[in-house]
MMTF fields as JSON, N, C-alpha, C and O atoms, coordinates in Angstrom:
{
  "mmtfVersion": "1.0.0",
  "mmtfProducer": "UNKNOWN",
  "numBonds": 319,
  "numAtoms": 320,
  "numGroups": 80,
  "numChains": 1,
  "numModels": 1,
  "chainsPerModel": [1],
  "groupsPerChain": [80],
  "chainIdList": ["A"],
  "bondAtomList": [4, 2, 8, 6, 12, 10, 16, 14, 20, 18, 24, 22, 28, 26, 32, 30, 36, 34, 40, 38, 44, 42, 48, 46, 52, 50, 56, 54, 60, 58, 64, 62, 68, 66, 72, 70, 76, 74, 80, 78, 84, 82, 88, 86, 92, 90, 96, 94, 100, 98, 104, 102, 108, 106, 112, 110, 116, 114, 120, 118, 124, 122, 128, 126, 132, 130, 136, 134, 140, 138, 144, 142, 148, 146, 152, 150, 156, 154, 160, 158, 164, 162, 168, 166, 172, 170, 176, 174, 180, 178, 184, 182, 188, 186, 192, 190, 196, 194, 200, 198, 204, 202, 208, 206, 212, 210, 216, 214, 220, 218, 224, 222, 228, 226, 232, 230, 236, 234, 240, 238, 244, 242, 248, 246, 252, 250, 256, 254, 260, 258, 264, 262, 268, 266, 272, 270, 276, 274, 280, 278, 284, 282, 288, 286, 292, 290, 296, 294, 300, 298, 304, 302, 308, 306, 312, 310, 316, 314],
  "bondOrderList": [1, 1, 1, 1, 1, 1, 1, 1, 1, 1, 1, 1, 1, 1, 1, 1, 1, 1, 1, 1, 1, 1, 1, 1, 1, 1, 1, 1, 1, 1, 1, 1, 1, 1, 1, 1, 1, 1, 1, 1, 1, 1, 1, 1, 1, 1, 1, 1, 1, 1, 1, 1, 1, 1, 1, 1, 1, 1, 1, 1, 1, 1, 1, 1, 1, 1, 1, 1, 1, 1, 1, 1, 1, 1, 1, 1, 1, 1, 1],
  "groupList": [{"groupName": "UNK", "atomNameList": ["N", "CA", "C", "O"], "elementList": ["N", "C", "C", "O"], "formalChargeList": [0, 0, 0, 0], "bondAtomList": [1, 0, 2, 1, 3, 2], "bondOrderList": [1, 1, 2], "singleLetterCode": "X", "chemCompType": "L-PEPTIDE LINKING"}],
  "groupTypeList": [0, 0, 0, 0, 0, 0, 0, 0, 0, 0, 0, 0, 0, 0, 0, 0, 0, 0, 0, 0, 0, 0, 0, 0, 0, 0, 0, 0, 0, 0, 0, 0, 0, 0, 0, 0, 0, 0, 0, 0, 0, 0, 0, 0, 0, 0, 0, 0, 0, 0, 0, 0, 0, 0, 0, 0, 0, 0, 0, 0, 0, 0, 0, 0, 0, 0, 0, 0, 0, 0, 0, 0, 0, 0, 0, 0, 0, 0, 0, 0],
  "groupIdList": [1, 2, 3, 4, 5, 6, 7, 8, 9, 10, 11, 12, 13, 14, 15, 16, 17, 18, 19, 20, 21, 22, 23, 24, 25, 26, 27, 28, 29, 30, 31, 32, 33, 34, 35, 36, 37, 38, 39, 40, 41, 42, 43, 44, 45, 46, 47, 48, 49, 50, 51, 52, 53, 54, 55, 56, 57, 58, 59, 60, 61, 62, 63, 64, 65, 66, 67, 68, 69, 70, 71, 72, 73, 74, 75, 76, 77, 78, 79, 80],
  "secStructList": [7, 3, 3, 3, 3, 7, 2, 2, 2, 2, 2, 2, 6, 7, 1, 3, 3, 3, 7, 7, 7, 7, 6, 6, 7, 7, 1, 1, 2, 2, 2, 2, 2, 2, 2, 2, 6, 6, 7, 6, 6, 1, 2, 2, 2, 2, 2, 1, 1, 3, 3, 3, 3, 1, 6, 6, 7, 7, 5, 7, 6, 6, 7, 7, 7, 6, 6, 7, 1, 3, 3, 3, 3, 3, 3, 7, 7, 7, 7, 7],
  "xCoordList": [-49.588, -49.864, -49.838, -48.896, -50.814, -50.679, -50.022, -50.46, -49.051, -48.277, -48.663, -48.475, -49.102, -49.539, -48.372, -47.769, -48.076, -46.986, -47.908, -48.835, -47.488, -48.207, -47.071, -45.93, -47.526, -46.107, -45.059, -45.351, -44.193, -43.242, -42.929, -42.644, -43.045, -43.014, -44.335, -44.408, -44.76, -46.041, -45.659, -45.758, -45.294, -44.389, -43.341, -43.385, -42.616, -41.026, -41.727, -41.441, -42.937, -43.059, -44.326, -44.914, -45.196, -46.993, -47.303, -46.745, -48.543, -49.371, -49.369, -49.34, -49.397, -49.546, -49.026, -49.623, -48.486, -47.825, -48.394, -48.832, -48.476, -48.498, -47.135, -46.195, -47.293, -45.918, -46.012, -46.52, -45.415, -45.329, -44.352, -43.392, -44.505, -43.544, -42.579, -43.016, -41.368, -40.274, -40.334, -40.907, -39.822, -39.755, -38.373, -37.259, -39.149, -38.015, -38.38, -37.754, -39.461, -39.834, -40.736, -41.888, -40.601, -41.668, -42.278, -43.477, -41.346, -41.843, -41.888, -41.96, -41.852, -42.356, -40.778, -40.333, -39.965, -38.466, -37.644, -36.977, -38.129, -37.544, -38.238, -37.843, -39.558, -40.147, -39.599, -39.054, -39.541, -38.528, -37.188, -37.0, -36.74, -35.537, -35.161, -34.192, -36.68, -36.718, -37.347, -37.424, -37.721, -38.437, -37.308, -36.702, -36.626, -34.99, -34.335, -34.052, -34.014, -33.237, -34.017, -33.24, -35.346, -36.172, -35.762, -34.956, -36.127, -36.269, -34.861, -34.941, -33.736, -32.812, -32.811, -32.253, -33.471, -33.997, -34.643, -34.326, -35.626, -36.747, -36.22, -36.978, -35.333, -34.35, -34.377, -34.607, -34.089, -33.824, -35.163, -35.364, -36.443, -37.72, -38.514, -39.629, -38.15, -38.331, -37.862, -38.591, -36.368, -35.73, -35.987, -36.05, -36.142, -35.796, -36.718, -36.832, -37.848, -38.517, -40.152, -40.908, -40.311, -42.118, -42.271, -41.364, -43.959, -44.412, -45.271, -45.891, -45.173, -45.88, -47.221, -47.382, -48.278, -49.611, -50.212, -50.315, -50.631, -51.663, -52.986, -52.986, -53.764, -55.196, -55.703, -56.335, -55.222, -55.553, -54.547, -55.033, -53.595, -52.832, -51.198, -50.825, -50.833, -49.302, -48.808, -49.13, -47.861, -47.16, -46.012, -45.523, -45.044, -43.583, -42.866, -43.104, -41.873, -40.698, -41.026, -41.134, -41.092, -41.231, -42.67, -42.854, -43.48, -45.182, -44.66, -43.846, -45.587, -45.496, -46.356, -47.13, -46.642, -46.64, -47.574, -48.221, -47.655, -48.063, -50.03, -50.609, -50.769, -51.963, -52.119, -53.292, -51.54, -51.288, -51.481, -51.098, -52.533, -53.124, -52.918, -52.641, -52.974, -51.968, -51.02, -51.283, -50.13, -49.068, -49.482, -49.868, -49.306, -49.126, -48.299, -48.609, -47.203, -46.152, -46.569, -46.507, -46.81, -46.972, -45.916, -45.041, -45.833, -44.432, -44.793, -45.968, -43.568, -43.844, -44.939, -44.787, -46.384, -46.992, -46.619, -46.062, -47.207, -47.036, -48.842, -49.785, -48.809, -50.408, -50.661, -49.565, -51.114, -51.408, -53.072, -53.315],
  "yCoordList": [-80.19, -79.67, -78.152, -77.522, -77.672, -76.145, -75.454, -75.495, -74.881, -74.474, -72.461, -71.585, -72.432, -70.819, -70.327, -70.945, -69.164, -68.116, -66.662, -66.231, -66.058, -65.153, -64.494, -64.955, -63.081, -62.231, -61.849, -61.497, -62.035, -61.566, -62.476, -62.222, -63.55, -64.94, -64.63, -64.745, -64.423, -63.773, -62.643, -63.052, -61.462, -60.643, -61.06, -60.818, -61.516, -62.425, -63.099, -62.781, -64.324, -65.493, -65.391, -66.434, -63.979, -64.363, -65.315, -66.009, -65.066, -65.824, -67.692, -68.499, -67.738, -69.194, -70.121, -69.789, -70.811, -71.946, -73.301, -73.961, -73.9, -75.019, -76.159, -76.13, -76.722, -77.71, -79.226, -79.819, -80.06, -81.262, -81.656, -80.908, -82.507, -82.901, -83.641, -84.32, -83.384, -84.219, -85.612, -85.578, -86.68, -87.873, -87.679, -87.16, -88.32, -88.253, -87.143, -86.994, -86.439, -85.256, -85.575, -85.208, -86.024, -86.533, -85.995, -86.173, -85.048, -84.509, -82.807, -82.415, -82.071, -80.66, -80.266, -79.375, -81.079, -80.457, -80.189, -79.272, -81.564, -81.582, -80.922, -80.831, -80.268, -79.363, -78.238, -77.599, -77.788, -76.415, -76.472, -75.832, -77.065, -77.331, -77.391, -77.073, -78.06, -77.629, -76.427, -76.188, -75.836, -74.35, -73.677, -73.325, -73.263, -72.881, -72.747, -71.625, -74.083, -73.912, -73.481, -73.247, -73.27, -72.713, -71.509, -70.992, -71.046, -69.379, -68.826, -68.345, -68.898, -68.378, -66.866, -66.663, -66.061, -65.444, -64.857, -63.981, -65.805, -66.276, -67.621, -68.413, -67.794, -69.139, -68.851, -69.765, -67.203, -67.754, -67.921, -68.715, -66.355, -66.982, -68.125, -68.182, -68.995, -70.445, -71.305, -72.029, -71.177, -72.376, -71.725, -72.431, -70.342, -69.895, -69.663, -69.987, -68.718, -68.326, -68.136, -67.187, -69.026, -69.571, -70.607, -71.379, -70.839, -72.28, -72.749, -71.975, -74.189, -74.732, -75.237, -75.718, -74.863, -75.525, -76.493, -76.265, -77.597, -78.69, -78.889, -79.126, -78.793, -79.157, -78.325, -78.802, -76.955, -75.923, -76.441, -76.205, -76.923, -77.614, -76.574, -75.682, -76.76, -76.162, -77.459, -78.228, -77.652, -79.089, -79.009, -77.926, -80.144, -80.328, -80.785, -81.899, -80.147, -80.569, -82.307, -82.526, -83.214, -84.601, -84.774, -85.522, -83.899, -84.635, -84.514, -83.748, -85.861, -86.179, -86.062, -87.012, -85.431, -84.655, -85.464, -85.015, -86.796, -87.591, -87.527, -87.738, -87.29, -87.072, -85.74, -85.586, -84.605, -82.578, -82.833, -83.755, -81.332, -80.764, -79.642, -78.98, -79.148, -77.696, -77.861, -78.56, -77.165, -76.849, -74.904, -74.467, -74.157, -73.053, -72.65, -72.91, -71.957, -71.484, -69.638, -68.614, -69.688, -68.143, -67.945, -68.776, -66.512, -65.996, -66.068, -66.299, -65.83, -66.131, -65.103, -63.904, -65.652, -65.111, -64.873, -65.645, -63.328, -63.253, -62.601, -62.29, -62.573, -62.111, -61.388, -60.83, -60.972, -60.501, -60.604, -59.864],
  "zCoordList": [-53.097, -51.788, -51.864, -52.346, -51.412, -50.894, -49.742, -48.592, -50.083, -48.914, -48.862, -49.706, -47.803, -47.197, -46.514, -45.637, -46.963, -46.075, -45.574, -46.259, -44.342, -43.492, -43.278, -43.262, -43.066, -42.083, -43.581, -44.724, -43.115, -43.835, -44.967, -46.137, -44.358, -45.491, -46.79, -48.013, -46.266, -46.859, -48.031, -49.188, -47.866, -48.266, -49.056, -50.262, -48.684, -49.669, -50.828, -51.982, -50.468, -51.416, -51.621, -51.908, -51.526, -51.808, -50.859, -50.008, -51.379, -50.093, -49.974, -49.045, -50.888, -51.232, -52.203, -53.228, -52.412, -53.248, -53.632, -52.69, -54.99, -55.329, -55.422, -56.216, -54.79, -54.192, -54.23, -53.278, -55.586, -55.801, -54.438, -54.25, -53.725, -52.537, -53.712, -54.641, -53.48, -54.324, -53.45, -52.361, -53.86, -53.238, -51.911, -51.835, -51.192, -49.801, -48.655, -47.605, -49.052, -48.258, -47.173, -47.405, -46.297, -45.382, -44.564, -44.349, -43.822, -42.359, -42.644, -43.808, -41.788, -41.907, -41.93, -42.653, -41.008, -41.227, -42.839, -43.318, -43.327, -44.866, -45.732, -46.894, -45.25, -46.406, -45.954, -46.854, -44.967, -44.541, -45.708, -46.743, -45.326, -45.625, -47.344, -48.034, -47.613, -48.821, -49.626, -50.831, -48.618, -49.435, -49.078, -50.09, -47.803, -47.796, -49.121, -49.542, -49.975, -50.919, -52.101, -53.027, -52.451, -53.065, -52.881, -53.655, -52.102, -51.516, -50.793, -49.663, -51.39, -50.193, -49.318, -48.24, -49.989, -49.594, -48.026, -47.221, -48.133, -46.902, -46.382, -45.823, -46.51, -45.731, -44.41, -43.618, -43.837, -42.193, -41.243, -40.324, -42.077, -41.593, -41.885, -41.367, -42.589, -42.912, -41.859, -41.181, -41.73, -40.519, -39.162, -38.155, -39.101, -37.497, -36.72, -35.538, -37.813, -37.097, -37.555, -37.349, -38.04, -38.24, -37.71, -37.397, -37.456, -36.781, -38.118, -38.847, -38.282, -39.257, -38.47, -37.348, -39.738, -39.364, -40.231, -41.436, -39.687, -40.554, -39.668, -38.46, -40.236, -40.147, -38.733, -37.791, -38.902, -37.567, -36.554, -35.447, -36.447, -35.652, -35.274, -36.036, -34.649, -34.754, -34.518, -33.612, -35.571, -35.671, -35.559, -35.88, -35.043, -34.986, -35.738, -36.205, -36.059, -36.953, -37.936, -39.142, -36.753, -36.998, -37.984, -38.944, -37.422, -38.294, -39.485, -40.002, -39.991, -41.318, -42.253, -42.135, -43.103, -44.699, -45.45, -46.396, -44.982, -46.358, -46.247, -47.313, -45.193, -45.597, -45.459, -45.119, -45.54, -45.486, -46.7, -47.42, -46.993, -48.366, -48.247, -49.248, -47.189, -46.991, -45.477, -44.499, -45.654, -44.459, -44.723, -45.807, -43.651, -43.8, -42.322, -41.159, -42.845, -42.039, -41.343, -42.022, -40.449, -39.428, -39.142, -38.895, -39.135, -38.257, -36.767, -36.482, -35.446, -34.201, -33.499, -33.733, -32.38, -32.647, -31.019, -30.239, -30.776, -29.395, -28.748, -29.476, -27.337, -26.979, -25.855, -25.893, -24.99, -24.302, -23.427, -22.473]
}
């Protein structure tokens, strides 16, 4: 799976990653959770404060991983 970082995440970890899902990784929470311990680093803009995207989507914690070819994580976006 290809995982994209933007913003600062972007900055910390490059732009982009190649990412075998370890077994047990299902939802967008446990890949957080697992790039966290990857990256301690970029751990708190990982858990706190990016939104994950699949398929142009902003997705929740719960969606699940198993047909995602990329996830890419944005930092919080604001507009006017």
């Amino acid at each position: 799976m290809k995982i994209r970082f933007y913003g600062q995440l972007g900055e910390k970890l490059g732009g982009e990653i190649d990412l075998a899902l370890p077994p047990g990784t299902a939802t967008v929470a446990e890949l957080r959770n697992k790039l966290a311990k990857m990256f301690p680093d970029a751990a708190g803009d990982l858990l706190e404060r990016s939104r994950a995207c699949i398929a142009d989507a902003i997705v929740g914690e719960d969606r699940m991983l198993a047909d995602a070819k990329l996830v890419e994580f944005f930092p919080p976006l604001s507009g006017g």
